[in-house]
Every structure is written in structure tokens, then in C-alpha cells.
C-alpha positions in Angstrom: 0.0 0.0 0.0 2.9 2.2 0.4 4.3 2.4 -3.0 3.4 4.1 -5.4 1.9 4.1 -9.0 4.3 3.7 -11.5 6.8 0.6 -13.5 9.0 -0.8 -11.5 12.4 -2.6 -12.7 13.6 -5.3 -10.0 15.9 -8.0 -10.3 16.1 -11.1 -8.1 19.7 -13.1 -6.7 19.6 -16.2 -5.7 23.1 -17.9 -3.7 24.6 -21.3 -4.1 27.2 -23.0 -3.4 29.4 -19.0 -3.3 27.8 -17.5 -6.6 25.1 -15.1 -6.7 22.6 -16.0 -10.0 20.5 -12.8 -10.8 17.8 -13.0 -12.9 16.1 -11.2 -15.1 19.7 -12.5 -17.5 20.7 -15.4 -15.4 24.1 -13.6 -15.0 26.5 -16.0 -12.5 28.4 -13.4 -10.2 31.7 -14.7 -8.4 31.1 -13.9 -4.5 32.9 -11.5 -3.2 34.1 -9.9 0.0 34.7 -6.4 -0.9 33.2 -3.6 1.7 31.6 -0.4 1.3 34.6 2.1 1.1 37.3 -0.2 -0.2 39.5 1.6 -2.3 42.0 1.1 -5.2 44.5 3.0 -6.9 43.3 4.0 -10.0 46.4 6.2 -11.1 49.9 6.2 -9.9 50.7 9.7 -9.1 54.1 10.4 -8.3 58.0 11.9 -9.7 58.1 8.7 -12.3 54.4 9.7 -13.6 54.9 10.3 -17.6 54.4 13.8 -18.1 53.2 15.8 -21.5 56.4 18.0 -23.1 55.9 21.9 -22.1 55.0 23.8 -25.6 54.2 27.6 -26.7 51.1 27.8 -28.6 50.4 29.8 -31.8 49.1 32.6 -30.1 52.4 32.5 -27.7 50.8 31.0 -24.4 52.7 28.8 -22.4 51.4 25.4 -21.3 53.6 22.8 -18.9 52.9 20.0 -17.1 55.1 19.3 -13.6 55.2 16.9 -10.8 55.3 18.6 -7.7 57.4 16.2 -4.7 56.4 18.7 -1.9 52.7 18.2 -2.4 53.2 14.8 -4.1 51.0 16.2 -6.6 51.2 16.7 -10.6 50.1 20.3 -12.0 49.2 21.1 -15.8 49.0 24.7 -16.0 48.4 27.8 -18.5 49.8 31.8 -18.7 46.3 32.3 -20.0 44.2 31.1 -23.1 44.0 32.3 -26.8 40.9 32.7 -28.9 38.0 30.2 -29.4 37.4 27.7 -27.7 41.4 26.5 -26.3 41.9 24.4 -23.5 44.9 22.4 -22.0 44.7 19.1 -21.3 46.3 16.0 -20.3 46.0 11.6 -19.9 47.0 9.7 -17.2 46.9 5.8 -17.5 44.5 3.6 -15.6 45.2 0.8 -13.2 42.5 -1.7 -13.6 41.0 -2.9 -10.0 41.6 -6.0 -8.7 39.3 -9.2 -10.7 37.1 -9.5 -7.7 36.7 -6.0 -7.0 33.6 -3.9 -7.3 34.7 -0.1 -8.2 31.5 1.8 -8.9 32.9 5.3 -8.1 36.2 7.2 -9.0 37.8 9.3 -6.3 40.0 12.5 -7.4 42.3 14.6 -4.9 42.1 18.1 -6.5 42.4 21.4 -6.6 42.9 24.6 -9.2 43.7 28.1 -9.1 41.4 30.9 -7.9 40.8 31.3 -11.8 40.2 27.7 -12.4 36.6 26.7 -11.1 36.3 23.9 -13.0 37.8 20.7 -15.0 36.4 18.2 -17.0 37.1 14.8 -16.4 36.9 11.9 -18.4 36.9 7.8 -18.2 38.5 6.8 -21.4 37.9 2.9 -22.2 39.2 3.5 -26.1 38.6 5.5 -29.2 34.5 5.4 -29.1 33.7 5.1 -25.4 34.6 7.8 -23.2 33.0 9.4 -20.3 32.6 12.4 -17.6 31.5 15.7 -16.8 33.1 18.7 -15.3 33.8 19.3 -11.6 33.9 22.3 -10.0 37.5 23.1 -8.1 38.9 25.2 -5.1 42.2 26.5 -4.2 42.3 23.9 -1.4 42.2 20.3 -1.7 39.1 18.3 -2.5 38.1 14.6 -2.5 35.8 14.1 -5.3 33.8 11.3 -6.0 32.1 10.9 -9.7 29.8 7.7 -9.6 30.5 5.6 -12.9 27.5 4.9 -13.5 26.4 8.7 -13.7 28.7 10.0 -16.1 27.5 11.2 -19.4 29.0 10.0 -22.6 31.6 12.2 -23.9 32.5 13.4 -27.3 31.5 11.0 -30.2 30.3 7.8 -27.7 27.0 6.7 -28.7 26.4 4.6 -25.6 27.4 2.7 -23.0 28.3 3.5 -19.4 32.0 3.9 -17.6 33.5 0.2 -16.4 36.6 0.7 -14.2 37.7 -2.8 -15.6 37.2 -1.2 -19.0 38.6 2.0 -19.1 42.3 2.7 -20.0 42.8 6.4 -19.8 41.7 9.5 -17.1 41.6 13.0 -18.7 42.0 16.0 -17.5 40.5 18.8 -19.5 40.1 22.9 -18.7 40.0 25.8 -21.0 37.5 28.8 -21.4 34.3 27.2 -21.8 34.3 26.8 -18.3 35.3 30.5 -17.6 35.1 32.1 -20.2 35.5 35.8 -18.4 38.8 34.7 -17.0 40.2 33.5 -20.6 43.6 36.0 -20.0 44.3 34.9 -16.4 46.4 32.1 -15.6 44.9 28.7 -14.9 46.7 25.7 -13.5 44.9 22.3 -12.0 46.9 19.9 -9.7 45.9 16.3 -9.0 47.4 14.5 -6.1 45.6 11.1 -6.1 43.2 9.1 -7.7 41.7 5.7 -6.9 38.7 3.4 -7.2 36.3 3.4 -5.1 33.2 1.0 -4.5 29.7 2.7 -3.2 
């Protein structure tokens, strides 16, 4: 009597002998152990982390990339932006969790200039499946958590939804469609950790 009108999608697991069997799909899930608020590293942060080359763009703005060993952190900054739509960006590689693990959320330590307010982030799993959104930033650190399964598609993906166990790349992406007053300031974004995380 309490629920209300409306469809209602439900699925059922039964347990035997250490595997779950959930139906509607009769899909066989390994048991597993794992805990609300386990964590795994998703990307290894530190001085031996493969950094982009620094480079002068067209219009004569400096970009670099640095690791930072003081705040064990890695920084991809601008002198400002150019015209249009311009952006700096950068990839990190990502460590797949564990077999058994269950990582439905990805974790980012954070922060970004008091002209950077945002970054996008994306979950790359290869050419035609990627996926994120943009986060806002502080000049302090932040833990931010972006649930995989809420994370738009990106660029040309058609469908699909972010996998941890499928994804190969992280990105990193700001530029001035995310403040575009503040195109001629200087913008940087640091990243001191990143791991999986399951809700």
C-alpha cells in the first residue's frame, strides 16, 4: 500500500554454493568480500608519472605539465588562453581494479587556481567510449567522488556507461568554456591522487 503508481524494474539473486545467480539475464556473479569504502589505486601519481612536453602555442601562451614532490601532486598549467574555444589538457593511464573488486565510483584529490573553477574529467575505455562531466574546483584540496554509472557519454560515444575494468585512460581537461571571463588569467589544476572506489 505504500508504493506508489508507476513501473517498476527489479531484479532477483539467488546464492549457491558461493555464486550469486541474478535473474532477469541469469548472470553468475563470483562472491565477493569487498566492503563499502574499499579503495584502489586507479592512477599512480608520483615523480616517475609520464608527463606531456611543455610547448608555446600559436598565439604564444605557455602550457607545462610538472610533478610537484612537496605536495606529491602533478600540475598542468596555462599563462592564460588564446581565442576560441582553447583548453589544456592531459592523460593519465589507468590501473585496472583488482578481478574481484567492485569499483563503482572514481575518487580524485584536486584542486585549481582561484581562476580555475572547473575541470572536465573523463573515463576513457578506447577511441569510441569515453565518459565524464566537469567538476567544480577550489584553491584547497578536495576529495571528489564521480559515480560511474552517472557519467555522461563524452564526445562521439554513442552509448554505453563507464566500467573501471574497461577504461584505459583518465583526462584531465580545462579551458575557457568553463570560464570564459577569466580566458587572459592564468589557470593551473593539480591532482594528487586518484583511486577506485566501491559505493
Amino acid at each position: 500500500e505504500q508504493m506508489k503508481k508507476g513501473m517498476y524494474f527489479v531484479h532477483i539473486e539467488h546464492e549457491a554454493d558461493g555464486k550469486a545467480l541474478v535473474f532477469p539475464g541469469g548472470k553468475a556473479l563470483a562472491k565477493t568480500t569487498v566492503k563499502a569504502g574499499q579503495t584502489w589505486p586507479a592512477v599512480r601519481i608520483d615523480e616517475n608519472t609520464p608527463l606531456y612536453e611543455n610547448r608555446i602555442t600559436d598565439d604564444g601562451h605557455a602550457y607545462s605539465y610538472s610533478y610537484d614532490a612537496e605536495s606529491k601532486s602533478v600540475r598542468i598549467s596555462a599563462d592564460g588562453f588564446g581565442p576560441g574555444r582553447a583548453a589544456i589538457a592531459m592523460r593519465f593511464t589507468l590501473i585496472p581494479p583488482p578481478q574481484d573488486a567492485v569499483a563503482t565510483t572514481l575518487r580524485l584529490r584536486m584542486r585549481g587556481s582561484e581562476n580555475t573553477t572547473g575541470v572536465e574529467v573523463g573515463v576513457i575505455h578506447d577511441g569510441s567510449h569515453a565518459y565524464g562531466r566537469p567538476v567544480m574546483l577550489t584553491p584547497t584540496w578536495q576529495d571528489l567522488e564521480l559515480p560511474l554509472s552517472q557519467l555522461p557519454a563524452l564526445w562521439s560515444t554513442q552509448e554505453g556507461t563507464a566500467d573501471a575494468k574497461l577504461a584505459k585512460e583518465m583526462s584531465l581537461i580545462t579551458g575557457t568554456w568553463l570560464f570564459p571571463t577569466l580566458r587572459e588569467k592564468a589557470h593551473w589544476v593539480e591532482i594528487q591522487q586518484a583511486d577506485w572506489v566501491y559505493r
